[in-house]
C-alpha positions as CSV (number, residue, x, y, z in Angstrom):
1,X,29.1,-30.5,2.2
2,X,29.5,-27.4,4.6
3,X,26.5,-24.8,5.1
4,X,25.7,-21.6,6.5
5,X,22.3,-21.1,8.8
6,X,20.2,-18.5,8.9
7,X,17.9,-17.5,11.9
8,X,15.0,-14.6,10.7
9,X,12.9,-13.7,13.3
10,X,9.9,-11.8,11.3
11,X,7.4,-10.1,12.8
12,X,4.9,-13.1,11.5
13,X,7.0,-16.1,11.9
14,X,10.5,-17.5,12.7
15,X,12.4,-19.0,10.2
16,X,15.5,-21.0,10.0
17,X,17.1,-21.6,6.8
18,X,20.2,-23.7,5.6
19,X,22.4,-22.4,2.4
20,X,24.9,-24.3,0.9
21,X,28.4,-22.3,0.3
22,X,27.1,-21.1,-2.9
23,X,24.0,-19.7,-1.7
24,X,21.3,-22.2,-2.3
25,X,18.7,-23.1,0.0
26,X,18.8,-26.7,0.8
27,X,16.7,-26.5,3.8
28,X,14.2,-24.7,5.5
29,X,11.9,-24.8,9.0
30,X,9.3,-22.2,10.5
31,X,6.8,-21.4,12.6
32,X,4.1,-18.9,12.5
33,X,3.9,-16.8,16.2
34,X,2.0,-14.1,17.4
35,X,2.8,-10.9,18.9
36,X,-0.1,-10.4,22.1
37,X,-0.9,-7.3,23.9
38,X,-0.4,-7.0,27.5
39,X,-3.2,-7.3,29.8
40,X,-4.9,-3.4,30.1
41,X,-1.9,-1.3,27.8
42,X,-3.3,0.1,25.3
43,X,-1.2,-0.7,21.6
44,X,1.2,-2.3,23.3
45,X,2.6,-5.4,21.5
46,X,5.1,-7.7,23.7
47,X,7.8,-10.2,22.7
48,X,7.5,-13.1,24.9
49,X,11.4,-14.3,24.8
50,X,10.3,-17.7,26.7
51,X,8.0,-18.8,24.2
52,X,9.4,-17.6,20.9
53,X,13.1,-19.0,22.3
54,X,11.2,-22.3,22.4
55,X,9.9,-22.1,18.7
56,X,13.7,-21.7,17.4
57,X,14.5,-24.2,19.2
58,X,12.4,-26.2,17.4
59,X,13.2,-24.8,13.7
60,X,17.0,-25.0,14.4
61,X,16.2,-29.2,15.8
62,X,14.2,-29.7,12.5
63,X,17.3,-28.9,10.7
64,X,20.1,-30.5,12.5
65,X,17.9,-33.7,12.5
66,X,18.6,-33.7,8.8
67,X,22.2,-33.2,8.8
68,X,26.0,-33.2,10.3
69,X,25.7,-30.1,12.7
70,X,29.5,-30.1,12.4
71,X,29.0,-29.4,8.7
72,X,27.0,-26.2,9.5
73,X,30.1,-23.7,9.3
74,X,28.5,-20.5,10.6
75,X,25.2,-18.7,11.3
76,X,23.8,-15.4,11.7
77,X,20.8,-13.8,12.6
78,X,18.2,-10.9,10.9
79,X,14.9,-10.1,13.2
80,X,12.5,-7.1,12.4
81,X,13.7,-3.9,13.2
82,X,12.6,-1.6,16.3
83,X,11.9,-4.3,18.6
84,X,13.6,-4.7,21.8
85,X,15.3,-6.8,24.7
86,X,16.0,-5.9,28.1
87,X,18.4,-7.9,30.1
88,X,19.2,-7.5,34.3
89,X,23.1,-7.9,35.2
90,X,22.9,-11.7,35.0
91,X,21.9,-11.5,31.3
92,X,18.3,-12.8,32.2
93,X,15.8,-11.2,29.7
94,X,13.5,-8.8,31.9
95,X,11.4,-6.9,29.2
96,X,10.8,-7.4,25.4
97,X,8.5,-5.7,22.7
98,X,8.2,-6.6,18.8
99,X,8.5,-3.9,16.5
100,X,5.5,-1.6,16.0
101,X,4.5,-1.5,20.2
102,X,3.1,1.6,20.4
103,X,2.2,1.9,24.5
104,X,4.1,5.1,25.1
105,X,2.0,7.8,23.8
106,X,2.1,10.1,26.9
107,X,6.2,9.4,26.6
108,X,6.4,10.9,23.3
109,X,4.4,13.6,24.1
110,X,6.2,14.6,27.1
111,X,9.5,14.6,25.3
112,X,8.1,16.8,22.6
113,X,7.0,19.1,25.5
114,X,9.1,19.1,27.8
115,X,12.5,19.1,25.4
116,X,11.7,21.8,22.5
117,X,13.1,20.7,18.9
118,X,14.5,16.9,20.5
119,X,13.3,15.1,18.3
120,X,14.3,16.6,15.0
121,X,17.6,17.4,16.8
122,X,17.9,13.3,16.8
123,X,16.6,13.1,13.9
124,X,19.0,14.7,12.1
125,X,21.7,12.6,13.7
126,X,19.9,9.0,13.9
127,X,17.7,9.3,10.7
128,X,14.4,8.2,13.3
129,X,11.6,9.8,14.6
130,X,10.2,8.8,18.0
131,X,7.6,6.8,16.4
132,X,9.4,3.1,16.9
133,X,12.1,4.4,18.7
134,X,13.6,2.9,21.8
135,X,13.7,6.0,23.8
136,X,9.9,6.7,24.6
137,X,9.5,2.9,25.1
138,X,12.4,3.0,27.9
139,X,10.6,6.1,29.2
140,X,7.6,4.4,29.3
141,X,8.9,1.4,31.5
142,X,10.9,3.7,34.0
143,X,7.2,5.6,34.5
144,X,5.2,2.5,34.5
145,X,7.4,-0.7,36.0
146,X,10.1,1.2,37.5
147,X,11.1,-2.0,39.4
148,X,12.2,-3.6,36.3
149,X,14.0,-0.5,34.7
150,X,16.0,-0.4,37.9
151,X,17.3,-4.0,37.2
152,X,17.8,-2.9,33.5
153,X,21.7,-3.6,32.5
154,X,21.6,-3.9,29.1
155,X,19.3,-3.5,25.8
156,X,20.0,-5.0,22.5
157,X,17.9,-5.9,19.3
158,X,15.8,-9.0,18.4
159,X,18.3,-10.2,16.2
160,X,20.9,-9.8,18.7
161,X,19.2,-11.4,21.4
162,X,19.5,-14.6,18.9
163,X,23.3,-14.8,18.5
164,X,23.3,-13.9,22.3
165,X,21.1,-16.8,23.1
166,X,23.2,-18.9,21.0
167,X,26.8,-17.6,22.2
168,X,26.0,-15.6,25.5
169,X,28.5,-12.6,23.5
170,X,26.3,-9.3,24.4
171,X,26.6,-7.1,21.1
172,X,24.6,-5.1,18.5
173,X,25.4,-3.8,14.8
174,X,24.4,-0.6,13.2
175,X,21.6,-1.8,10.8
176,X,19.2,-2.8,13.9
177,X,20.6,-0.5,16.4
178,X,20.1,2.3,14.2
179,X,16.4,2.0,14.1
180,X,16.1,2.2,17.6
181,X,16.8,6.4,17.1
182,X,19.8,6.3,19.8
183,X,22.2,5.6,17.5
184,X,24.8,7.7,14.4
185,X,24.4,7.3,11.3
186,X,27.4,9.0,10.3
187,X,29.5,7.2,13.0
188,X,27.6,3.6,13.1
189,X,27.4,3.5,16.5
190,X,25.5,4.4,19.4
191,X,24.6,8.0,21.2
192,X,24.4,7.3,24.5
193,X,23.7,10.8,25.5
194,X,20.8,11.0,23.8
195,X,19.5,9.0,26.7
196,X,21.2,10.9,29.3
197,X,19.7,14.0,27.7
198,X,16.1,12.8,28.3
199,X,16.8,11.0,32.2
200,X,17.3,7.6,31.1
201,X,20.6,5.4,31.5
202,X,23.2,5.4,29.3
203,X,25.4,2.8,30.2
204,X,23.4,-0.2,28.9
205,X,24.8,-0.3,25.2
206,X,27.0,-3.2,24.4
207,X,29.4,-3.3,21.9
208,X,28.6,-2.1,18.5
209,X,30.3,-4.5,15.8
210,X,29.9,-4.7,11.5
211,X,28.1,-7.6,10.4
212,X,30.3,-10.6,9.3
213,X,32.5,-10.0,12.8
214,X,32.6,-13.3,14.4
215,X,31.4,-13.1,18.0
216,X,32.1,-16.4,19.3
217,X,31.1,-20.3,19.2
218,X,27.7,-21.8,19.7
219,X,27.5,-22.4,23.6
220,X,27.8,-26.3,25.0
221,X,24.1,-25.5,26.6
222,X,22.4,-24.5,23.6
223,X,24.1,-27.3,21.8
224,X,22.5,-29.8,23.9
225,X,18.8,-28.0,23.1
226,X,18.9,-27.9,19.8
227,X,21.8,-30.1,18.4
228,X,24.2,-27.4,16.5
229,X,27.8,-28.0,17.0
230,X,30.1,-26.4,19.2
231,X,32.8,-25.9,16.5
232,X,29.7,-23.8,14.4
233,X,30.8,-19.8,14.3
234,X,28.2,-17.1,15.6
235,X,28.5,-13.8,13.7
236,X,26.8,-10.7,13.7
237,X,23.7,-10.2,11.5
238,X,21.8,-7.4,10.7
239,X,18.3,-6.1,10.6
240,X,16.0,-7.9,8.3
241,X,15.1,-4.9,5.3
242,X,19.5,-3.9,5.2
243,X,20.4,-7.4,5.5
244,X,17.2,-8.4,2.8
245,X,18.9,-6.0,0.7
246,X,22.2,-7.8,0.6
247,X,20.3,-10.7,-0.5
248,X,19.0,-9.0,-3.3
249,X,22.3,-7.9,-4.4
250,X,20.9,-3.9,-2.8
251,X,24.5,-2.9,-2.5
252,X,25.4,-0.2,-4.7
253,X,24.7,3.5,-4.4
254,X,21.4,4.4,-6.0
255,X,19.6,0.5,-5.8
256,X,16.2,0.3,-4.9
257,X,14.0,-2.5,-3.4
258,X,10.8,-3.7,-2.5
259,X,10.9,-6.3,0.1
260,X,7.2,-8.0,0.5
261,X,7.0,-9.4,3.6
262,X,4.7,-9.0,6.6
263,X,5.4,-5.2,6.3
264,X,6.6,-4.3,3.0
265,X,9.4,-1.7,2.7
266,X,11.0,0.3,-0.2
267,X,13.9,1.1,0.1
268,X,16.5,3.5,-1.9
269,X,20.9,3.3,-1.4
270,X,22.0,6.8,-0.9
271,X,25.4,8.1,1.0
272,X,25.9,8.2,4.6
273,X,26.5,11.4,4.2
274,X,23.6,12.4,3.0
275,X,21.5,14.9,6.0
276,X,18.1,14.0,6.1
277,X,16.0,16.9,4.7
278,X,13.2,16.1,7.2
279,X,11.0,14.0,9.2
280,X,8.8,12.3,6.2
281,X,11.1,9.6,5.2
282,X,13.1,7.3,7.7
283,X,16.6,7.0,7.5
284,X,18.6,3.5,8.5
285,X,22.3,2.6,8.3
286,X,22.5,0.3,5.5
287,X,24.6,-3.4,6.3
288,X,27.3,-2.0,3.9
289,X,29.6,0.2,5.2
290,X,29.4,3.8,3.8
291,X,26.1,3.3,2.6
292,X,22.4,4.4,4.2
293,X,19.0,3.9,3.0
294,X,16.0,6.3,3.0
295,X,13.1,3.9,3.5
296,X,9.6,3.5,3.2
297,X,7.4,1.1,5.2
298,X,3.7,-0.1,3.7
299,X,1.8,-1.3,6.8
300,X,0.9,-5.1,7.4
301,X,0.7,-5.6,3.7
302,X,1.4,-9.6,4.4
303,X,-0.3,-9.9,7.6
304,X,-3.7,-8.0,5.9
305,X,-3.2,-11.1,2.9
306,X,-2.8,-13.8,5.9
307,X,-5.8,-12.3,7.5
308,X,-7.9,-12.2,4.4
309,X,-6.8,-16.0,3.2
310,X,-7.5,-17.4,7.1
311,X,-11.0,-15.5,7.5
312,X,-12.2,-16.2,4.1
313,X,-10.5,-18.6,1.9
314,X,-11.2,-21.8,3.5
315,X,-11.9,-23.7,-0.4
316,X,-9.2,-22.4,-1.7
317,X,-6.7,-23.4,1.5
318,X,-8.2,-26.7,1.0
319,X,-7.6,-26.9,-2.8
320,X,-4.2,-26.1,-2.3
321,X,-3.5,-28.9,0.3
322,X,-5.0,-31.2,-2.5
323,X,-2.9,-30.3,-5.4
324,X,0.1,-29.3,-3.1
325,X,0.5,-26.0,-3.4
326,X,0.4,-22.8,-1.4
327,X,-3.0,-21.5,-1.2
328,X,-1.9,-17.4,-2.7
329,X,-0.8,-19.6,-5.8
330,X,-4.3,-20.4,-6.1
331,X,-5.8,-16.9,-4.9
332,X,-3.2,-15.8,-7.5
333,X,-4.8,-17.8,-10.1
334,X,-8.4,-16.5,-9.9
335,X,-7.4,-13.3,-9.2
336,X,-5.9,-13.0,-13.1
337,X,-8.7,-12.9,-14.8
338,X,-10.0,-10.1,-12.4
339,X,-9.6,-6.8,-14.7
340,X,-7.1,-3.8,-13.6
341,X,-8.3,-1.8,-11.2
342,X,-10.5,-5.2,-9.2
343,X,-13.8,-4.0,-10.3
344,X,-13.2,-0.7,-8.4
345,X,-12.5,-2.1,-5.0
346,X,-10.7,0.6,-3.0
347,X,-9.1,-1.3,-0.1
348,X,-8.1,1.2,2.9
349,X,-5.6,-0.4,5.0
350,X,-1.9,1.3,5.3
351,X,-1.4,4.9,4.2
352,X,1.4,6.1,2.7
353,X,4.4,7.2,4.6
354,X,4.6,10.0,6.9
355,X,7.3,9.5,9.6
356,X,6.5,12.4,11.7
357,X,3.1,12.3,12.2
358,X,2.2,8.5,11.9
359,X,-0.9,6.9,11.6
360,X,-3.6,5.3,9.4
361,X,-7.5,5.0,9.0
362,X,-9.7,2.7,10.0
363,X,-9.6,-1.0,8.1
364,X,-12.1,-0.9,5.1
365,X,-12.7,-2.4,1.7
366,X,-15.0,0.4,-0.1
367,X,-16.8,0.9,-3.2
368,X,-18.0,-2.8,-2.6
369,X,-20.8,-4.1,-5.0
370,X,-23.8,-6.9,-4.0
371,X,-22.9,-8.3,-7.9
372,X,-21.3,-11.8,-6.9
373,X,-19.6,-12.2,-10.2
374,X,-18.0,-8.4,-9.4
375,X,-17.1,-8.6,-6.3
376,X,-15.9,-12.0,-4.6
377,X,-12.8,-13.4,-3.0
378,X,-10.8,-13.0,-6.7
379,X,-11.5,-9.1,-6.7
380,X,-11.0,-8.4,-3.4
381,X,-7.9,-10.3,-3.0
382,X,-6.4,-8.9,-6.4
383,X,-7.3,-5.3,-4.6
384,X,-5.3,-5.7,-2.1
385,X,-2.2,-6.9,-4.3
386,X,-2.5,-3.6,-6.2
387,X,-3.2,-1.5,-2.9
388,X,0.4,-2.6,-1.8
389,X,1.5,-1.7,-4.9
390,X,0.0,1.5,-4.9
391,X,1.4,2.8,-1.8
392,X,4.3,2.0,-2.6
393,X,4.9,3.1,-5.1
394,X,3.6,6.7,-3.4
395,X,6.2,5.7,-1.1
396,X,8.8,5.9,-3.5
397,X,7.9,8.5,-5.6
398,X,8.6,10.2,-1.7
399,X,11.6,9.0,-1.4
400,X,12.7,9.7,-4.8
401,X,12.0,13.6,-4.2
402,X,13.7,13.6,-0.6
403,X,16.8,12.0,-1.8
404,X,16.9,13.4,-5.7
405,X,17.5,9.8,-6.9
406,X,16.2,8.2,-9.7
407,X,16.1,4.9,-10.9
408,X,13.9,2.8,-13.6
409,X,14.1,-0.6,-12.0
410,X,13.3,-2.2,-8.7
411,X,14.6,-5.7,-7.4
412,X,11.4,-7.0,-5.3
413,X,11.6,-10.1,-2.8
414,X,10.2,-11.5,0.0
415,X,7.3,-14.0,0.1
416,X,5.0,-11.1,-2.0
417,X,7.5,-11.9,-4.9
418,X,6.9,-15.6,-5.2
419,X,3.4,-14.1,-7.5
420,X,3.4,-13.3,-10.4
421,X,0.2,-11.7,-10.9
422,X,2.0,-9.3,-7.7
423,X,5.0,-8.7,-9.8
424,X,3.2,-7.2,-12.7
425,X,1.1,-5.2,-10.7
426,X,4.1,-3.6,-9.0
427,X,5.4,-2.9,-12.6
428,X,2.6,-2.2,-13.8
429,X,2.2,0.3,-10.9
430,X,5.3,1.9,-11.1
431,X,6.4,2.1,-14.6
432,X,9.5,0.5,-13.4
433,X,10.9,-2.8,-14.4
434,X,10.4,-5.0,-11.7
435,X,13.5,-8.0,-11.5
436,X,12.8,-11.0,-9.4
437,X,15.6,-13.2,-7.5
438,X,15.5,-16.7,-7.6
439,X,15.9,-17.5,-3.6
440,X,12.9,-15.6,-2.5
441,X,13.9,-15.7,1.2
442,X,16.6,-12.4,0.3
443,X,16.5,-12.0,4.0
444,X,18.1,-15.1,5.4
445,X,20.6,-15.9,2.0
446,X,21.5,-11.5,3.6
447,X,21.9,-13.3,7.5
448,X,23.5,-16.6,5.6
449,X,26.3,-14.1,3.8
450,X,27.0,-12.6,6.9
451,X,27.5,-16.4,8.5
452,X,29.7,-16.6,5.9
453,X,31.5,-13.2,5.5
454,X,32.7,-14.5,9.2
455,X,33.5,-18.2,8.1
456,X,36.0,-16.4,5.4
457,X,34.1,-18.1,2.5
458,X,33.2,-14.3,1.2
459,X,35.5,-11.2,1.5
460,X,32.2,-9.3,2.4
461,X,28.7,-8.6,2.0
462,X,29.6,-6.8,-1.3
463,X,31.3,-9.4,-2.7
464,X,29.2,-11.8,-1.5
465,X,26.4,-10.4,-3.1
466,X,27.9,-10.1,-6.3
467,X,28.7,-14.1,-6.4
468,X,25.7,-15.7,-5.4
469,X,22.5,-13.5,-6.3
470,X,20.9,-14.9,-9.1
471,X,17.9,-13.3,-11.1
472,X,15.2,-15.6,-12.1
473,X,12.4,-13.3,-13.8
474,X,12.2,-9.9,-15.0
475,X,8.5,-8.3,-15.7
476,X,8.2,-5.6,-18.0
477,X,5.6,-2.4,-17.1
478,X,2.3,-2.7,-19.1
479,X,2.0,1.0,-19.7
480,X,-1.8,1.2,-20.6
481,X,-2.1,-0.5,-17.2
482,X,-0.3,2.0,-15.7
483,X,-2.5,4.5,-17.1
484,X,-5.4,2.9,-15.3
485,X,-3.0,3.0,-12.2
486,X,-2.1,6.2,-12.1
487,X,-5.6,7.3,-11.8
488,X,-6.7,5.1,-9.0
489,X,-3.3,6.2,-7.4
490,X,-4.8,9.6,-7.8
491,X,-8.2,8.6,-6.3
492,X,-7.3,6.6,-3.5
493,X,-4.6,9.2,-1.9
494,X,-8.2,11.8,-2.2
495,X,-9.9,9.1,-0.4
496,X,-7.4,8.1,2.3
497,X,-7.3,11.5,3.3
498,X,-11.1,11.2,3.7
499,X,-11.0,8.4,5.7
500,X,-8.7,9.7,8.1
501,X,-10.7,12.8,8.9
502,X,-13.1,9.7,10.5
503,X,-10.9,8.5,12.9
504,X,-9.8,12.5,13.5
505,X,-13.5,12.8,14.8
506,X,-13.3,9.2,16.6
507,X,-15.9,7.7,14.1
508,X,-13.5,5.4,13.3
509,X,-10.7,3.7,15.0
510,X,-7.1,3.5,13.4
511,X,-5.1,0.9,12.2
512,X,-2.1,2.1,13.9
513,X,-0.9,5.0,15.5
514,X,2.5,6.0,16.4
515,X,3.0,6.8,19.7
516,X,1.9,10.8,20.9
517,X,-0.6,11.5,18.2
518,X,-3.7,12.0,18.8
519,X,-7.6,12.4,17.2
520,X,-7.8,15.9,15.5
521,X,-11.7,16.1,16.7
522,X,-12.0,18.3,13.7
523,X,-15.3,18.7,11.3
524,X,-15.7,17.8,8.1
């Protein structure tokens, strides 16, 4: 039996998982990590390379224990977008931040100032705003620990850093790369002038390759810490929503997806071609060639649920242990026989997209009542299923006015689409049919068809895709429910807007804020 591997560094966990040739899981290790702050920096959000290197490590081990490393053919890699890795000359990592660091506030502000129209010049051009762009974070560590920006050499992705840890190739590919705003979307590659523009160095870009391209051989050194062969091929991957959409079978001009992970993004196929109109939707290079994706990203719609089971859902955690299933199966359960609309619990958590001037209100659950049998952990945990549904489906109806396409069905994956109740709400929701696959993990089988795009076991992602996704359910819209939906959509956009007015007069403090924005201090 031959495999390919997968390596998906989320922004809640890493996960390693093993498909067999025809794209079926057969095995699968993680480990939950955390992303901390650094001591006095104000929404910053480090990657500690060390630490997390050591927890692949040990999801890769738990694997090869299992098997014949020699029959693992190839793997990839996917990460979560925007964050980045720093390296000196020697290829020792100096510097690293996950994906929504948001430290370099003054940054963006002074590029704003002191460079009039930059960053909708770069926007038209990369498709990013300076929100979770690399350039203000470089900015920010040439002001602030110039010693290490001196020693900076080269920059790549998360996902990148993987494969580079595993064959010591330096590259980058145009999925990833593209969300770090110095980068073409027409030409899939990177601008290094755009960092020369605005004082920084431009000469720390490696090699821009397609996924699929083969970059080398697992190195003898990390085959001794972690057991994979030597003979075992190291390709290029891609970020974890293009590469997701792969593994949905997202390939075609005009497909939509929902991916349900820790943040959950929508996200439409449209040309490369295609200018963006303006800064309100972001703009990424899709994995397949000639192809882009306007996108929209729902806030820490996973984490909140992770938050919410760990604080408050202690029985039910141990009730699944007992009858050996996951404990949002049983959440899921209860939360069924919760009405539409989860007794009029207005959760306020991520807003709905706004790319150039990003940020959300404080964390709340509102319209709460003191009535046990009206509000309790069923209601309040079925609110916050329909909440991500509801913003995103505001995100799409965005996206479907900025790029003029429509579409009556959405493919929706990630751990969110393992329920059932969440399916039907999203239909529900969005009057669309909502089509499930049957390997849930769409963004490792995406890394996996990369792995093998370079093994020559698939022509390319297209193809790939075509062969081996498989649907397992389809969930028709209730349209009474959506009705009910509507209206609460209505409701809660009126409310949202409300809330955010309290943390424009510092009443409140924010979920998140993109770097450069600032309290409004205005009156209501």
């Amino acid at each position: 039996m031959k495999y390919l591997m997968a390596i998906d560094a989320g922004t809640g966990s890493i996960r390693v998982v093993l498909f067999d040739l025809a794209g079926k899981q057969v095995a699968f290790s993680s480990r939950e990590w955390t992303h901390l702050s650094e001591e006095g920096i104000s929404s910053s959000m480090r990657f500690d390379c060390d630490a997390n290197w050591k927890l692949t490590i040990s999801c890769i081990k738990d694997i090869t224990s299992k098997i014949d490393p020699k029959d693992i053919i190839s793997l990839s890699s996917t990460s979560m977008r925007e964050g980045i890795v720093l390296y000196d000359k020697d290829g020792k990592e100096l510097w690293a931040v996950a994906n929504v660091d948001a430290r370099a506030g003054e940054e963006v502000k002074y590029l704003k100032e002191h460079f009039n129209g930059i960053e909708e010049q770069f926007y038209k051009i990369s498709g990013q705003t300076f929100a979770l762009g690399a350039l203000p974070r470089l900015l920010w560590l040439k002001n602030h620990k110039k010693d290490i920006y001196d020693k900076v050499a080269k920059i790549t992705m998360i996902n990148d850093w993987i494969l580079y840890k595993l064959s010591g190739v330096f590259s980058s590919e145009p999925s990833n790369a593209g969300t770090s705003g110095i980068f073409s979307l027409k030409k899939r590659d990177w601008v290094s002038s755009m960092a020369k523009e605005t004082g920084l160095k431009n000469d720390i870009f490696p090699p821009c390759f397609e996924p699929g391209t083969v970059l080398g051989k697992v190195s003898k050194l990390v085959s001794k810490e972690c057991g994979l062969s030597t003979f075992t091929k190291v390709v290029v991957g891609g970020g974890d929503v293009q590469l997701g959409s792969a593994g949905l079978g997202v390939v075609e001009m005009g497909d939509v997806a929902v991916l349900g992970g820790s943040f959950w993004q929508q996200i439409v196929n449209i040309r490369d071609a295609l200018p963006p109109k303006d800064m309100s939707i972001r703009v990424n290079p899709h994995v397949i060639k000639g192809l882009s994706q306007a996108e929209g990203i729902t806030f820490f719609s996973g984490l909140i649920m992770r938050w919410f089971r760990d604080a408050f859902c202690d029985k039910e955690k141990e009730e699944a242990i007992k009858r050996g299933i996951d404990a949002y199966a049983v959440l899921e359960e209860k939360a069924k026989s919760v009405p539409v609309g989860s007794n009029g619990i207005i959760p306020i958590f991520s807003d709905v997209m706004n790319y150039s001037k990003w940020y959300h209100a404080s964390p709340s659950f509102l319209n709460l009542s003191i009535d046990p049998s009206v509000c309790n952990k069923a209601s309040m945990f079925r609110s916050l299923e329909e909440n991500a549904a509801i913003v995103s489906s505001l995100n799409l109806e965005k996206i479907k006015e900025f790029t003029g396409v429509d579409f009556k069905r959405i493919i929706f994956a990630g751990g969110a689409g393992k329920g059932e109740l969440w399916s039907q709400i999203l239909s529900d929701v969005t009057g669309c049919e909502v089509v499930v696959p049957k390997v849930k993990e769409a963004t490792a089988l995406g890394a996996a068809m990369a792995a093998g795009v370079g093994a020559g076991v698939y022509k390319d992602l297209k193809t790939a895709a075509k062969e081996i996704v498989v649907w397992e359910k389809t969930f028709k819209p209730n349209l009474e429910n959506k009705k009910i939906y509507d209206d609460i959509k209505q409701n809660w956009q009126k409310i949202y807007k409300k809330e955010l007015k309290l943390v424009d007069e510092g009443l409140t403090k924010s979920m998140w804020k993109a770097p450069g924005i600032e309290n409004k201090k205005t009156t209501i």
